[in-house]
C-alpha positions in Angstrom: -6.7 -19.6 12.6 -9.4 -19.2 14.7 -10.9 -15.4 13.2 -14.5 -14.7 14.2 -16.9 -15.1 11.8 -17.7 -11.8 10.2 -15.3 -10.1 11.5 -13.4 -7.3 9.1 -10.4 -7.0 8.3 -8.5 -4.9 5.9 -4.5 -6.5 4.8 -2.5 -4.5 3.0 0.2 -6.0 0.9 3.3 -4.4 -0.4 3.7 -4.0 -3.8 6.6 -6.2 -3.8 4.7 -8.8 -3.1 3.3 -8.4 -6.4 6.4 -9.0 -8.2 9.1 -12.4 -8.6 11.6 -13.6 -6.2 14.5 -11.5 -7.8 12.2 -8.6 -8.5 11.2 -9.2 -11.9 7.8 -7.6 -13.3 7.2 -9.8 -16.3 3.4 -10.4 -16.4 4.1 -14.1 -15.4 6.6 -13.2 -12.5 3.9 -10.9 -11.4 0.8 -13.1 -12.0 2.5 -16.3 -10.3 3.1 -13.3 -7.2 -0.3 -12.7 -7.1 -1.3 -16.1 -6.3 1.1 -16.7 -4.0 0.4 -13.5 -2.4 -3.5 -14.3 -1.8 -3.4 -17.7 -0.4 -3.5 -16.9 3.3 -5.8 -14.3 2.2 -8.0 -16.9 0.8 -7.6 -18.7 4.2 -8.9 -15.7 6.1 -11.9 -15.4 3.7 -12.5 -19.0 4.1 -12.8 -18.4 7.9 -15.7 -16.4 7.4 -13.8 -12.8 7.7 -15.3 -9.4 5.6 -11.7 -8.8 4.2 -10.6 -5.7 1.8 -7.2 -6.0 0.4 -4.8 -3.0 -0.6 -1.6 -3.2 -2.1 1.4 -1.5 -3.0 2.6 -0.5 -6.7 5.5 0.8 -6.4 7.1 -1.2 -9.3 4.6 -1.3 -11.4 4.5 2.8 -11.2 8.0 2.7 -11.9 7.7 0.8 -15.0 5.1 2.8 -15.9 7.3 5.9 -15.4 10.1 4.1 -17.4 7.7 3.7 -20.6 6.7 7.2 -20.0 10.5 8.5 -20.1 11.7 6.6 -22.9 8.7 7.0 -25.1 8.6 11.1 -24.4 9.4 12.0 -27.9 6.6 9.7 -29.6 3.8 9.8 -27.3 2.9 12.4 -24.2 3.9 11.0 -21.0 0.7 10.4 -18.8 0.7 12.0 -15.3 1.6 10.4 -12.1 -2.1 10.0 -11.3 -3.0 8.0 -14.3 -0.2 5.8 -13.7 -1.5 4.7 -10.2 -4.9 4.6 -11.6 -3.9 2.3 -14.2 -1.8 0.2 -12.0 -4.7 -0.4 -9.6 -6.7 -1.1 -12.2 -4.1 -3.8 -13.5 -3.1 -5.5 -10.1 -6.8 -5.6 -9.0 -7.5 -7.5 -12.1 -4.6 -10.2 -11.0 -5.7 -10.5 -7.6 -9.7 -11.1 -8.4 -8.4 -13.9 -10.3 -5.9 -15.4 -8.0 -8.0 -14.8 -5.7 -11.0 -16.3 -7.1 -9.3 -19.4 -7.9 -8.3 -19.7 -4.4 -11.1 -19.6 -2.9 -12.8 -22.4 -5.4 -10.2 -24.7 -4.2 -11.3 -24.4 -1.2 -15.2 -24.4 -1.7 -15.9 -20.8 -0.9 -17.8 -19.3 -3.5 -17.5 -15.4 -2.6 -17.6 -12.4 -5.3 -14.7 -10.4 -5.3 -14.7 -6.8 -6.4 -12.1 -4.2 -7.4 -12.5 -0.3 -6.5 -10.2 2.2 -8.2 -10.0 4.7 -5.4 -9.0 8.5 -4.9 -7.7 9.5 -2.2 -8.3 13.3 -0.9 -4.9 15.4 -0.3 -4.3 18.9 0.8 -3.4 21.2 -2.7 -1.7 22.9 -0.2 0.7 19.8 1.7 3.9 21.0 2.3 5.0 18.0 0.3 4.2 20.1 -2.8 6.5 22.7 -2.6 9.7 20.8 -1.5 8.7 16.6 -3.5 11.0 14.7 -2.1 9.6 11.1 -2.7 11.7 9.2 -5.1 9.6 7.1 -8.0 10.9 5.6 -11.1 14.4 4.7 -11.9 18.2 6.9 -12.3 19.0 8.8 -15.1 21.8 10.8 -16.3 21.8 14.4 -15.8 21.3 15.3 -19.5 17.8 13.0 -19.5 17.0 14.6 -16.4 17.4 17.9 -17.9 15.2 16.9 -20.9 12.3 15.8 -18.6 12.8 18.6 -16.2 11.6 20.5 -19.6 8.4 18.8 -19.3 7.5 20.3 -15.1 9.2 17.6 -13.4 11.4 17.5 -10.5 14.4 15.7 -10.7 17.5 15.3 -8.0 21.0 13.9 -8.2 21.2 10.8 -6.1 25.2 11.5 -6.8 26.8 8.2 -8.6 23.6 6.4 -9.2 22.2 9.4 -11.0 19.4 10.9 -11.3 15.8 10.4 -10.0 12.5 12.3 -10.4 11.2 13.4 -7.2 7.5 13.9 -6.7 5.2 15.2 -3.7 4.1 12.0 -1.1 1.5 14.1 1.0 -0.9 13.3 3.7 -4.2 11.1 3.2 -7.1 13.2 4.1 -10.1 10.8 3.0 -11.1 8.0 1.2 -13.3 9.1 -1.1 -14.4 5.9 -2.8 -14.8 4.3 1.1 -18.9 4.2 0.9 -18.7 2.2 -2.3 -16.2 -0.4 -0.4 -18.6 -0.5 2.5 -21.7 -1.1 0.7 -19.7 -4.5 -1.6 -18.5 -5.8 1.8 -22.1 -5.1 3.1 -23.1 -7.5 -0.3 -21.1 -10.1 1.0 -18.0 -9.1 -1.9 -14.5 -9.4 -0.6 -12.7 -6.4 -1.7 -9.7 -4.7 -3.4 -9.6 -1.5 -3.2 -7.1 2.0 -2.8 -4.1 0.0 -4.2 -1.1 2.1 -4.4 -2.3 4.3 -1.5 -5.1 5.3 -4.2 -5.2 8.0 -6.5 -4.4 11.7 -5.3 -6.8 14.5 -6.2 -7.7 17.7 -4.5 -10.9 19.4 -4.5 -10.9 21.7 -7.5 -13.7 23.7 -9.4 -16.4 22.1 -7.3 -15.1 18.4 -7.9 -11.7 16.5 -7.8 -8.9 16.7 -10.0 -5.8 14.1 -9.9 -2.2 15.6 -9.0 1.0 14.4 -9.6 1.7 13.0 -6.1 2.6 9.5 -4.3 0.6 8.3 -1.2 2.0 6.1 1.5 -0.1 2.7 0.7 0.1 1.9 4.8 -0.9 5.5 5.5 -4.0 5.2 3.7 -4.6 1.9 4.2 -5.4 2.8 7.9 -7.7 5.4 7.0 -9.2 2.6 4.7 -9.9 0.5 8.0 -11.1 3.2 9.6 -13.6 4.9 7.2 -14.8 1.1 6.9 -15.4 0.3 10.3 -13.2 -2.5 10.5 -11.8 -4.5 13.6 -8.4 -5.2 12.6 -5.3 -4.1 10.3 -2.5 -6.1 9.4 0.2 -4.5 7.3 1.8 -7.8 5.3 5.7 -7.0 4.8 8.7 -9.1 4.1 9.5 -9.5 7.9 8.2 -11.4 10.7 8.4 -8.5 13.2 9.0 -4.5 13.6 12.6 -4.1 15.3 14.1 -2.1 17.5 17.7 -1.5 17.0 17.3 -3.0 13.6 21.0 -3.5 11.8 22.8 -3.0 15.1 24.2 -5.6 17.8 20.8 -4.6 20.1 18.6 -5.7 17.3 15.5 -7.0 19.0 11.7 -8.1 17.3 9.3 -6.3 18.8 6.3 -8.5 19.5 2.9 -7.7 21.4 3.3 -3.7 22.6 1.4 -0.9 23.4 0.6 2.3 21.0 2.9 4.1 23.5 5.5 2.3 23.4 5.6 2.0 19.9 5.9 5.4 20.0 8.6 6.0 21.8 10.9 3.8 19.6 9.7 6.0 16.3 10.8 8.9 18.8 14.2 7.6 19.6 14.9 6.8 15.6 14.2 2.8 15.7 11.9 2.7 12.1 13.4 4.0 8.9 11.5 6.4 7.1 11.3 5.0 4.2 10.0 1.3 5.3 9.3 0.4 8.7 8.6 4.1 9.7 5.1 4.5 7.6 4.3 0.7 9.1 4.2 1.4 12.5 2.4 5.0 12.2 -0.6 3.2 10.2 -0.7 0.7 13.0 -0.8 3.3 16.1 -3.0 5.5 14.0 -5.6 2.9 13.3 -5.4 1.4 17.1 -5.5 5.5 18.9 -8.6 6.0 16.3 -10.5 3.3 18.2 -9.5 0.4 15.8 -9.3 -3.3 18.2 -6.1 -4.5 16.5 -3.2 -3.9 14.5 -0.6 -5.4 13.5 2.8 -5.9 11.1 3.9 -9.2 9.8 5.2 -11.3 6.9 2.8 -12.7 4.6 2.1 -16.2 5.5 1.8 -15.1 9.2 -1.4 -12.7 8.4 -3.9 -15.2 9.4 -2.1 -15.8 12.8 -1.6 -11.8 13.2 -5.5 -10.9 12.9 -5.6 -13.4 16.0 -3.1 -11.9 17.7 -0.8 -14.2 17.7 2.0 -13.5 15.5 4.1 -10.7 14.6 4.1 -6.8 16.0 1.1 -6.4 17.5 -0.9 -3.5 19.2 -4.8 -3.9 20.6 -6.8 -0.6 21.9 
């Protein structure tokens, strides 16, 4: 690794990453995760990089939701927004100590600090009149009935069941950005918007949280961007971004260009759902003036903010 001293960075890890091996989200599984998960963050640090860290949370929302559900008739289920503010709240605390501990075995004695962020979104996103984002895990149609009751949204997922559905709308600002700038400005390495942050809309002259999802990559571009910082690396379970992906053409795409990348998200190459999000944070943060971005696997990050590893775009 040969990162510039001082140079900033923003990784941002998916919130599998933050569970075990087979998926489990027992608070070992998940804390043994977390150090795994920070050690080539540690390295980066080490190096002399500013570095924030997001993450996903994805499963620990859904457990959340799960507790919510069955618990409905003995305590109120908490909305969506509480859940990702809670979840931020409780992976942050993991990675400030993994992460701290990592870098005392290596002799780097920097503060870390963890931000529970909003995130501004549009009352009116389309997303809100037609939520199709899927959270949580499948019911039957009687318990999706019974919660329904209670102003969800559910849809049949046919066999598997049912599945609440909620709105996944456009990032708009980080609102909590100035507070991440000034800790990185105090020397702090940071955690910070985990989840994609917490939606609110402006409301009655302030913010008030909705029941919403935001793409973690989406926002973690506007993260680097409201920042200031040099270089994004979205940290996935794959080396590259491919084209062709699950067909005989299947091909990693390696250093590109923002154009070309977009015209294999025109001609269908990145699932919605996954790789889709990935690649539009990258092109985002590079056509907004950002030097470079970039998708890899964990253990690569390092290599990736050189630009040397994984899918990479410069501006």
């Amino acid at each position: 690794m040969t990162t510039a001293n001082r140079e900033r960075v923003v990784i941002a890890l998916g919130g599998n990453a933050m569970t075990g091996p087979d998926g489990s989200a027992t608070p070992d599984a998940q804390r043994r995760a977390v150090e795994v998960a920070v050690e080539p963050v540690a390295d980066l640090v080490a190096s002399g990089a500013q570095v924030v860290l997001t993450h996903g949370n994805g499963p620990q929302v859904g457990n959340l939701l799960i507790k919510n559900q069955l618990a409905a008739r003995v305590v109120p289920p908490v909305p969506l927004d509480w859940c990702g503010a809670q979840t931020q709240a409780t992976i942050g605390f993991l990675v400030l100590n993994a992460l701290r501990g990592a870098l005392a075995a290596r002799d780097v004695d920097r503060q870390v600090a963890v931000v529970v962020t909003r995130t501004l979104v549009d009352a009116a996103d389309p997303g809100f009149t037609d939520p199709v984002k899927p959270v949580g895990r499948y019911f039957s149609a009687r318990d999706a009935e019974r919660f329904g009751a209670l102003g969800q949204s559910w849809r049949s997922f046919g066999a598997k069941g049912w599945r609440r559905v909620v709105a996944s709308p456009e990032p708009l600002e980080i609102l909590d950005a100035p507070a991440v700038d000034a800790l990185l400005a105090a020397g702090f390495v940071v955690v910070a918007a985990g989840g994609g942050g917490v939606p609110v809309v402006r409301a009655d002259g302030g913010y008030h949280g909705v029941e919403a999802v935001i793409d973690k990559d989406l926002a973690a571009q506007l993260l680097a961007r409201h920042v200031g910082a040099d270089t994004l690396v979205i940290a996935t379970n794959v080396e590259y971004a491919m084209a062709g992906y699950g067909t005989p053409d299947e091909k990693p795409i390696g250093r590109t260009t923002v154009a070309r990348l977009r015209e294999y998200a025109a001609a269908g190459h990145f699932a919605g759902g996954s790789m889709g999000p990935k690649v539009e944070a990258i092109v985002r943060f590079v056509s907004a003036g950002g030097k470079r971005a970039a998708i890899t696997s964990l253990e690569l990050i390092g290599d990736a903010v050189d630009g040397k590893a994984g899918t990479v775009i410069e501006g």
